[in-house]
N, C-alpha and C positions, 0 to 999 in steps of 0.2 A: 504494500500500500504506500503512494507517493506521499511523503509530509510535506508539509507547507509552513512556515511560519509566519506570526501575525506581521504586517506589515512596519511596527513600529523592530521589531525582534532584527528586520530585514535590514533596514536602514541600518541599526547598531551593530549588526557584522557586517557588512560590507563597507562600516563607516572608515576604514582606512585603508580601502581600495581606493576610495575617490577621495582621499583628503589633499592630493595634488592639486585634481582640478578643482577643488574649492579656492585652496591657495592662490593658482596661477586665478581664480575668477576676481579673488580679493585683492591681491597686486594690480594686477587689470585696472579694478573700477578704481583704485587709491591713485594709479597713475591717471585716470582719466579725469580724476576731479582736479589734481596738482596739473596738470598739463592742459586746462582746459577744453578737453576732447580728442587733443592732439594726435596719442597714443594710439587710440580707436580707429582712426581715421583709414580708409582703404588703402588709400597709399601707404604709410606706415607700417598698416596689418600686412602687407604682401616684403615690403621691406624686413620683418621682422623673422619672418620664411626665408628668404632670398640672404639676410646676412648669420645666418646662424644655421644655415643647411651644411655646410662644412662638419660642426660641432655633433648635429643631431645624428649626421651618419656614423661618426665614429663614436657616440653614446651608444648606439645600435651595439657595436661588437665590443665596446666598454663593459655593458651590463653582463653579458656571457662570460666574460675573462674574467668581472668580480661574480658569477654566480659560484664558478669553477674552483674560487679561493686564491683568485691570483688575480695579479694586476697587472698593467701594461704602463711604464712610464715615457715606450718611444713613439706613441702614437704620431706628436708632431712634430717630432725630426722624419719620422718613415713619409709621412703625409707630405713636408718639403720637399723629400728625395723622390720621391712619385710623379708630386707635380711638376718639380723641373722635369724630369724623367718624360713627360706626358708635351710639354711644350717644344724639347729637343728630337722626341718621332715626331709630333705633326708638325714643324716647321722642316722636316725631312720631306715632310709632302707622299706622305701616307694615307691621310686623309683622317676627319674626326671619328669613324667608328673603329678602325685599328688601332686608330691611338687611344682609345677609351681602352679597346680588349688589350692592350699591350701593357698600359699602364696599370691597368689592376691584376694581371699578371704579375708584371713585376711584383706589386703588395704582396700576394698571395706566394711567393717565393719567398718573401722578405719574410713571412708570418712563418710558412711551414722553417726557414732555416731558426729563427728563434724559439718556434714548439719543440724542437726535437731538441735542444739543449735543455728547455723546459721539461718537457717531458720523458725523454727515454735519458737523459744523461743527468736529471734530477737535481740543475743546477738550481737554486728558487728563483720566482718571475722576476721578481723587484731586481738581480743583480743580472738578471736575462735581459731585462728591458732597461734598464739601465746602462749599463756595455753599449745596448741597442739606440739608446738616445746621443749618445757619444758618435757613436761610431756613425750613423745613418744622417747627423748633422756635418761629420767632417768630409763625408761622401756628396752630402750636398753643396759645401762651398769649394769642393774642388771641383765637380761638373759644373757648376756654376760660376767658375773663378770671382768668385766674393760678388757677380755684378749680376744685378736684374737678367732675364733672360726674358722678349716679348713677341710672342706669338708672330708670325707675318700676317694675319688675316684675321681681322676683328671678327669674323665666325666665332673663334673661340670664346668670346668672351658668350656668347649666347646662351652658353650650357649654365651658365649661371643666372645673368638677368632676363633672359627670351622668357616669352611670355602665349600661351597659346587662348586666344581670344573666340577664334571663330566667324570672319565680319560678316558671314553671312548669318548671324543670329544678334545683329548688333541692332540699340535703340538709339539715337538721339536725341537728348533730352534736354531742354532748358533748366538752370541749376542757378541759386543766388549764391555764389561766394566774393566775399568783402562788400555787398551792396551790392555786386554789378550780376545781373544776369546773363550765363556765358554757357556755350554749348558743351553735354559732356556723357561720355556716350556708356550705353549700360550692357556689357556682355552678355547671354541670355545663354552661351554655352555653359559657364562654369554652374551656373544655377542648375540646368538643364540635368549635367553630371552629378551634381549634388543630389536630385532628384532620385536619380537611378540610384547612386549609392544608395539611399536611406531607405529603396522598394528591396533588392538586394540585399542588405543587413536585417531588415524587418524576417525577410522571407528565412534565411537559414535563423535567426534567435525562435522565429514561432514552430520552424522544424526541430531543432535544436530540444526546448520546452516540449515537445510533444512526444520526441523521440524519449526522453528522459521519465515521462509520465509512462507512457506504455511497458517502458520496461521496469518501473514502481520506483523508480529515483529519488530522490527529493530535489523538491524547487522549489523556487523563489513563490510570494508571494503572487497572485495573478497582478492585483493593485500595485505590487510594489514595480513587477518586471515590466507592465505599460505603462507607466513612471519614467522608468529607466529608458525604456526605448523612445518615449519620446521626448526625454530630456537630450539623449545623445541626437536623436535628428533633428530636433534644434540646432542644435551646436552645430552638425553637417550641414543645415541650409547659412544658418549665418555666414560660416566660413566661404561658402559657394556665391553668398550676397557681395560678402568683402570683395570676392574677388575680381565681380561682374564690376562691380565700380572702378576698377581700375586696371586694366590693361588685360585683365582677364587672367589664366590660371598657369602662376609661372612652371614654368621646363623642371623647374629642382622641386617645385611642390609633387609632383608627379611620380617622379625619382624616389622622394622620399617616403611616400605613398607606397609605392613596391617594394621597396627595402624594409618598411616595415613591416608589409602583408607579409611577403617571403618568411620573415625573420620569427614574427609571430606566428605562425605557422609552423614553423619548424620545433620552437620552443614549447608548441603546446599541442601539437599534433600529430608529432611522431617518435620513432622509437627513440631516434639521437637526441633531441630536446628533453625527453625523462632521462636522459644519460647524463644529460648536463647538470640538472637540477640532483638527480642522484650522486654523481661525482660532489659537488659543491655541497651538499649535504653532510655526505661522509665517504670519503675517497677511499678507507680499507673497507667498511661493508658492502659499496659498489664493488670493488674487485673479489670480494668473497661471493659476489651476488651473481659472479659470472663476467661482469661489465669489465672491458678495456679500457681502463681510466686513465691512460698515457696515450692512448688513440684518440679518448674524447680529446683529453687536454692539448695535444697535437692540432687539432681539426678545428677547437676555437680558436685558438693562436693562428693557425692559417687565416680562417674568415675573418679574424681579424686582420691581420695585413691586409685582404684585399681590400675592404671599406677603407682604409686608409689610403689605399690607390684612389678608389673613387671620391675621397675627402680632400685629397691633394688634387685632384683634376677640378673639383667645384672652388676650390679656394683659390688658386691658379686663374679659373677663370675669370671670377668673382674680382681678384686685383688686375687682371690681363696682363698679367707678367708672373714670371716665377722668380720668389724673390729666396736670397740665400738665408734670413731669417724669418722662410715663412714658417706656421708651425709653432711658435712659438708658446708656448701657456696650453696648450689647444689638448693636452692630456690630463691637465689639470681641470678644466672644461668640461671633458668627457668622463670625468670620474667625479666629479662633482655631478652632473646630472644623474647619473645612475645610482649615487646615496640621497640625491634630494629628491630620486622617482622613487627610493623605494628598497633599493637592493641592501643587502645586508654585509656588513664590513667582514662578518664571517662565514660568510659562502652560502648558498644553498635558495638566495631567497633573490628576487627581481623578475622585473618584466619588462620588456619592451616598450610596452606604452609608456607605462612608468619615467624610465630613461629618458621616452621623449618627453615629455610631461613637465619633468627636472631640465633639461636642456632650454624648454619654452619658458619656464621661471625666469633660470639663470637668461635666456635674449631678452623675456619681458622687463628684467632690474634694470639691465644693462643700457637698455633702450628708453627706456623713461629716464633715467637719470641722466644720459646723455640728451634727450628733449631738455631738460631742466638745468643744463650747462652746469650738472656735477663732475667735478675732475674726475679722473682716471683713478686717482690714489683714495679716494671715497668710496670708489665704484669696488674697489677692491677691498675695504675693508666689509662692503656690506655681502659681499658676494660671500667672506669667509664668514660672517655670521649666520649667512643663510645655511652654510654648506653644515658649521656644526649645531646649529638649533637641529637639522633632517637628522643627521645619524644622532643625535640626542633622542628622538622622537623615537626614530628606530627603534634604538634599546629601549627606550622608557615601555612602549607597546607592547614588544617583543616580552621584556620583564610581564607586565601587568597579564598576559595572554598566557602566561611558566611558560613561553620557548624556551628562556636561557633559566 
């Protein structure tokens, strides 16, 4: 017989699944009041995508490396050595889809040669990826001989700010800004997409629920799970609204969009993503349990390198140059989102959304207070506050729930 819990029961365990996006909604509206809407604004919201997609993709294979009990400190020397790596084949004139597959190739070499020190030679990650940051930074100012390297064809810069609109589903519309009324035109595509995603998400959650019921499961609330679904399709139209107002739905919102299906997907739908959670859990009762837990830990090390190809080719673009300090902070970044999404300093616990969740904080702080012409050295003390209030919560929860 399927259980169900009262709807309020629902809300209090799942209350620190969504206590990200509560946060990220509180930051949000705190900047929209100090910024006078500024923050909100569609242009803004698509900028906020577009300069922190670099970060979110490498939070992606951050959260993996901490479920696994390890850490990665070379993400952004590898992600420099990638991007130059990526500007010197397509200015060979290769062209940009070789140079994407060539370039995260490299990563994923770069990744499998640090897992297997990691892994079958048992050196620990911190003094793997450290060596790794060393070393993959002095590999980038000698191909780069200490100087910018910049694409021949502003093509490249498109994988970063391109924007896919649609103009055959476009309105133009008469708009008041500063007094003057000025023409400004409304995409009908990204809405359109938003549309489908939220029939499609709808359609597997009610199969999902029903599949779970026939076979006497427990679930969610009825009240509480069409709550949920359409609070999240909210959020999917706004985001699709934002977009429509402004140039329509960028190249890397797309990107990041697959990288995360893929990723989630993997993490909670297949045998290798229980291997990972089981590895970071407890790495000898996975290997008593039968599991290759030097194969797992090998395998996120790789997929890690590769996001770091493709994190060095957006960041690359993004500046349209490869610069010999690009990368710089960009691990601290990426591991900072994956404890303020969620994941657990001692292995075993995060999510992907999560990650990005933490990532979207850390561009929302970041991006307000530069709206607000706070310094750099400001920006960085609140970002370290934020970073240990999450693993503070972390434990504090974790205690209250007897994990630890």
């Amino acid at each position: 017989m399927n259980k169900s819990n009262s709807f309020t029961d629902a809300v209090k365990a799942n209350l620190r699944n969504y206590s990200m996006f509560i946060m990220l909604g509180i930051i949000m509206l705190g900047f929209a009041i100090l910024t006078n809407g500024v923050n909100v604004s569609s242009r803004n919201f698509t900028n906020i995508f577009v300069q922190n997609s670099y970060i979110l993709v490498l939070a992606v294979g951050m959260v993996m490396v901490i479920i696994i009990g390890n850490i990665d400190l070379s993400v952004g020397s590898v992600a420099a050595f990638t991007g130059a790596i990526s500007v010197i084949v397509y200015n060979a004139g290769v062209g940009m889809f070789f140079t994407i597959i060539i370039t995260i190739i490299c990563g994923l070499i770069i990744g499998a040669f640090q897992g297997y020190w990691i892994a079958y030679v048992k050196i620990p990650a911190f003094i793997v990826t450290l060596a790794g940051m060393l070393l993959f930074r002095g590999l980038t100012y000698i191909i780069t001989n200490v100087t910018p390297i910049t694409p021949k064809l502003d093509s490249f810069k498109q994988i970063a700010i391109g924007t896919i609109s649609g103009n055959i589903f476009t309105i133009t519309r008469m708009v008041e800004k500063r007094g003057k009324m000025v023409e400004q035109n409304f995409y009908l595509l990204p809405v359109i997409i938003a549309i489908i995603a939220i029939a499609i998400m709808l359609y597997f959650a009610f199969s999902e629920r029903n599949k779970k019921i026939k076979n006497d499961f427990s679930v969610k609330p009825l009240s509480y799970f069409i709550t949920e679904q359409v609070v999240i399709s909210v959020l999917i139209l706004i985001i699709g609204i934002q977009f429509a107002n402004y140039r329509g739905i960028p190249e890397v919102f797309i990107l990041l969009a697959i990288t995360i299906g893929i990723f989630t997907f993997i993490t909670k739908n297949t045998i290798f993503g229980r291997y990972i959670y089981a590895v970071g859990g407890n790495s000898r009762s996975a290997k008593l349990s039968g599991i290759n837990s030097e194969k797992v830990t090998f395998f996120v090390h790789m997929i890690m390198g590769g996001l770091c190809g493709v994190s060095g080719i957006l960041f690359t673009a993004y500046m349209n140059s490869a610069l010999p300090d690009a990368g710089n902070l960009f691990e601290l970044d990426a591991i900072a989102a994956s404890f303020i999404g969620g994941a657990s300093a001692s292995g075993g616990i995060g999510t992907i959304i999560g990650a990005i969740m933490g990532g979207l904080i850390m561009g929302v702080i970041n991006n307000g207070m530069s709206l607000m012409n706070i310094g750099a050295n400001w920006q960085y003390v609140v970002k370290a506050l934020v970073l240990l209030f999450a693993v503070w919560y972390d434990i504090y929860t974790r205690k209250k729930s007897g994990m630890v």
